[in-house]
MARDO-12415 format. One record per residue (C-alpha): residue number from 1; x, y, z. Coordinates in steps of 0.02 Angstrom, whole numbers, padded with zeros to 5 digits, always signed. Layout:
N
<site pos="NUM" px="X" py="Y" pz="Z"/>
...
***
This chain:
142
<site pos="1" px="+00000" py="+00000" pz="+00000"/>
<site pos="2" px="+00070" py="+00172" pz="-00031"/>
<site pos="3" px="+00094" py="+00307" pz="+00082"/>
<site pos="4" px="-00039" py="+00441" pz="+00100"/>
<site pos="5" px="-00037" py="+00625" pz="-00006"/>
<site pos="6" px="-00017" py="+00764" pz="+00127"/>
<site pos="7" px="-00068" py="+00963" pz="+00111"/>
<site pos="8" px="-00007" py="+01063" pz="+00261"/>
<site pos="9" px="-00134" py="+01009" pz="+00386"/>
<site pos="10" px="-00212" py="+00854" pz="+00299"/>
<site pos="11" px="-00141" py="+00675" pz="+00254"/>
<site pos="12" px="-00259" py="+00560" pz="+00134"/>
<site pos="13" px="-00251" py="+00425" pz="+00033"/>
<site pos="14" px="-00413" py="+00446" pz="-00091"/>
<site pos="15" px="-00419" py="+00318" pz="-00216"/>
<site pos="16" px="-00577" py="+00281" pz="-00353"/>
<site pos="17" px="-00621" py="+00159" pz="-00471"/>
<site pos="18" px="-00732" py="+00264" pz="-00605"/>
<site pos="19" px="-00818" py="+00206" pz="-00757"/>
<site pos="20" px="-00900" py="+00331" pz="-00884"/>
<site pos="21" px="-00966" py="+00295" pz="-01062"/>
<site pos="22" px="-01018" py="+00394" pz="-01231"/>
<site pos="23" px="-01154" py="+00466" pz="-01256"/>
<site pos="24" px="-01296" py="+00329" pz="-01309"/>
<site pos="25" px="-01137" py="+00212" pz="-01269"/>
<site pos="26" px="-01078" py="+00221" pz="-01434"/>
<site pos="27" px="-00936" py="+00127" pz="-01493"/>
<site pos="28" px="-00854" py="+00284" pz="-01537"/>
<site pos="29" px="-00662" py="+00265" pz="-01461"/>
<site pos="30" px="-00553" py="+00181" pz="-01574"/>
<site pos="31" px="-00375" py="+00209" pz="-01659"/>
<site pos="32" px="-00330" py="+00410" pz="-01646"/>
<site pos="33" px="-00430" py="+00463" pz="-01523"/>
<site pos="34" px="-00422" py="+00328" pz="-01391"/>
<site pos="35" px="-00228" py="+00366" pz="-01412"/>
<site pos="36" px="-00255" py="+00564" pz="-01395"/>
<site pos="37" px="-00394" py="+00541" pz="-01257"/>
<site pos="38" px="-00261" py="+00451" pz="-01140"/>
<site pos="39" px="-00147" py="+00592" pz="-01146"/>
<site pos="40" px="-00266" py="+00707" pz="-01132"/>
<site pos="41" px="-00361" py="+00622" pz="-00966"/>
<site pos="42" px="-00201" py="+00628" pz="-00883"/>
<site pos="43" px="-00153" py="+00791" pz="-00915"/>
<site pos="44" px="-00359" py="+00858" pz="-00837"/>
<site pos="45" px="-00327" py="+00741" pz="-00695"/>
<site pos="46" px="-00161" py="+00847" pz="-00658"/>
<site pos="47" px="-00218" py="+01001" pz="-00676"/>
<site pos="48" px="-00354" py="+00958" pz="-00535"/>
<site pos="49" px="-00194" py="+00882" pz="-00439"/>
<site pos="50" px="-00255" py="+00734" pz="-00450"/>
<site pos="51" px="-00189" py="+00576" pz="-00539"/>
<site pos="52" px="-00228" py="+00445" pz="-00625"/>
<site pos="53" px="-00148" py="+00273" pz="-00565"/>
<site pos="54" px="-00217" py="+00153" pz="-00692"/>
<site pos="55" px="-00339" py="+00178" pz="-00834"/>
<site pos="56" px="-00407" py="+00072" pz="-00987"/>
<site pos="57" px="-00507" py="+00154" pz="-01145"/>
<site pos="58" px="-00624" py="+00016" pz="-01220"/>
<site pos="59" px="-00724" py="+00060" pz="-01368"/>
<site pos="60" px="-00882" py="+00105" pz="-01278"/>
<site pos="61" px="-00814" py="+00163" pz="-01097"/>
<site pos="62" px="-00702" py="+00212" pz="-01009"/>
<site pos="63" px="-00594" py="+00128" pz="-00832"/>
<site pos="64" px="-00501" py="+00235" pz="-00741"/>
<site pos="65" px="-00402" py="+00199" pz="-00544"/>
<site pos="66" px="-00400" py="+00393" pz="-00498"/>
<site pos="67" px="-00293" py="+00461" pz="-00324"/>
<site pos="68" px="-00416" py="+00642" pz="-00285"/>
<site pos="69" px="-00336" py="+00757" pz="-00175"/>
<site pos="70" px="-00411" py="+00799" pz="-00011"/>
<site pos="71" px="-00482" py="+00950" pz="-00070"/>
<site pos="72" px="-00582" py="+00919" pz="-00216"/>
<site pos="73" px="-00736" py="+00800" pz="-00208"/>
<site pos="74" px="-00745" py="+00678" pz="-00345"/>
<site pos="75" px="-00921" py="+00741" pz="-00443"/>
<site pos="76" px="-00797" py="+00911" pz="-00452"/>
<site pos="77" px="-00640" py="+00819" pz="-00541"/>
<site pos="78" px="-00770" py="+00696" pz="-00649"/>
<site pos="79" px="-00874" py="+00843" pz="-00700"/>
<site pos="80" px="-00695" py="+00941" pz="-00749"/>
<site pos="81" px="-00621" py="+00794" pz="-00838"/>
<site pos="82" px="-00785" py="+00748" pz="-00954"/>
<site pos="83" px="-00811" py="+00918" pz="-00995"/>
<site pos="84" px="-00653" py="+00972" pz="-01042"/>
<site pos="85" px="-00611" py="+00828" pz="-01133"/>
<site pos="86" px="-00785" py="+00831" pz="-01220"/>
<site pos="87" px="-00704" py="+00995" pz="-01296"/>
<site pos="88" px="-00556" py="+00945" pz="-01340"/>
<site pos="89" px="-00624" py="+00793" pz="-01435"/>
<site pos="90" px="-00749" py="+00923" pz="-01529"/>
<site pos="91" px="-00597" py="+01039" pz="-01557"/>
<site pos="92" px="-00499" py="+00897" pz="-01650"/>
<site pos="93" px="-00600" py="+00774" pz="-01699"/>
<site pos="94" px="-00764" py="+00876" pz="-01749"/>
<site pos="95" px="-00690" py="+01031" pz="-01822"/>
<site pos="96" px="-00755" py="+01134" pz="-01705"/>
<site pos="97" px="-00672" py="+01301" pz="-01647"/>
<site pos="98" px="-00771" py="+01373" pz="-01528"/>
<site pos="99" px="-00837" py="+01322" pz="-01364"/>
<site pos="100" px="-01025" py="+01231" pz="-01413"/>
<site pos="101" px="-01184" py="+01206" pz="-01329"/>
<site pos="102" px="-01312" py="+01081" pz="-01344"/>
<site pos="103" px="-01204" py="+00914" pz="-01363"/>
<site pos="104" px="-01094" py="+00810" pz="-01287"/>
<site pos="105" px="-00979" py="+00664" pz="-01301"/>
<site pos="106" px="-01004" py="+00584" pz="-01128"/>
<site pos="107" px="-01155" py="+00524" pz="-01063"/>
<site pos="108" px="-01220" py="+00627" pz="-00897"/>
<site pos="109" px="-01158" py="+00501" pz="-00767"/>
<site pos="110" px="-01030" py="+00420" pz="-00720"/>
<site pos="111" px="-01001" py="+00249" pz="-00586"/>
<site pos="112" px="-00890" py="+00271" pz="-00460"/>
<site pos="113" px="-00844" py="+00161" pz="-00311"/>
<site pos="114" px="-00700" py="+00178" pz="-00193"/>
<site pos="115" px="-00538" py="+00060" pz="-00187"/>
<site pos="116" px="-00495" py="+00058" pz="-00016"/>
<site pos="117" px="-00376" py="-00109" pz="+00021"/>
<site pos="118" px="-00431" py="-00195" pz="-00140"/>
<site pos="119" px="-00333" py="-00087" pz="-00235"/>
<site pos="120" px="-00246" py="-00224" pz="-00315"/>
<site pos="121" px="-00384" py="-00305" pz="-00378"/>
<site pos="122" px="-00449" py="-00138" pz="-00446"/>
<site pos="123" px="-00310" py="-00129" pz="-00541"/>
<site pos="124" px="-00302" py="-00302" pz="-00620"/>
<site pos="125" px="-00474" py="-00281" pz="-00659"/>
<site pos="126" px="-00464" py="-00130" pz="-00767"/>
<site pos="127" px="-00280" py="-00196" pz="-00850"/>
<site pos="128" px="-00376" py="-00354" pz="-00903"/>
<site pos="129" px="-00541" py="-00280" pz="-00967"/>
<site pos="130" px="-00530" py="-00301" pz="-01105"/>
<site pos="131" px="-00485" py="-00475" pz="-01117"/>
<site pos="132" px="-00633" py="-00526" pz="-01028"/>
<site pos="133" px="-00738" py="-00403" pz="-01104"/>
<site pos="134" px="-00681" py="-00514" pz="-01274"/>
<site pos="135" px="-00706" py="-00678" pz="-01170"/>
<site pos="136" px="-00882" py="-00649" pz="-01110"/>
<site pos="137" px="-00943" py="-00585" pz="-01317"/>
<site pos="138" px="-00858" py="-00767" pz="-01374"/>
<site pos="139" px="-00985" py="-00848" pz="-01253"/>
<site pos="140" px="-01119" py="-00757" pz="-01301"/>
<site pos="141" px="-01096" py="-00802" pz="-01483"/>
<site pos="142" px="-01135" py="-00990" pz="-01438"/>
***
């Protein structure tokens, strides 16, 4: 287990598994943009001090192991990360130039539970996602 963060009078250790999808959970990350929306996602998460321990992009969500600082609740760094990466996506992938109103990539919410001591598992579970994700669509094939 790691240490705890510390601010001058406050020592935490905040840790969240969160799961978010497109809007109308459209298979909509793939190639360019799951590769640009990584970068991006970690560069949010540090601007909120925050940081993101593990993540995993799948075509139609999104897995992330977050560490939120003390002083920012986590509807306040999920609310900054899906809308700010909601425009950046329009900016480069939709040709848009200006801020826009009236659509979104993300859907409105979000699932979030907290790791606690299972963080291990957590993490195993989003770094083989996908694998089971491909797993459990082979059985339902048959």
């Amino acid at each position: 287990m790691n240490s705890p963060e510390s601010l001058s009078h406050t020592k935490w250790e905040c840790k969240y598994h969160i799961i978010w999808i497109p809007k109308y959970r459209k298979k909509s990350l793939y190639k360019e943009l799951r590769q640009y929306l990584g970068s991006i996602l970690k560069d949010l998460a540090l601007q909120k001090e925050c940081k993101i321990e593990e993540g995993h992009l799948m075509s139609d969500h999104v897995h992330i192991l977050i560490s939120i600082t003390a002083k920012y609740s986590v509807s306040q760094v999920v609310g900054f990360i899906k809308g700010k990466s909601a425009i950046s996506i329009a900016r480069t992938f939709m040709g848009r130039r200006k801020n826009f109103t009236g659509q979104s990539f993300w859907a409105r919410g979000y699932y979030v539970s907290t790791v606690g001591r299972d963080e291990v598992t957590v993490r195993n579970y989003i770094r083989h996602q996908e694998e089971e994700y491909k797993r459990i669509e082979q059985l339902d094939l048959f």
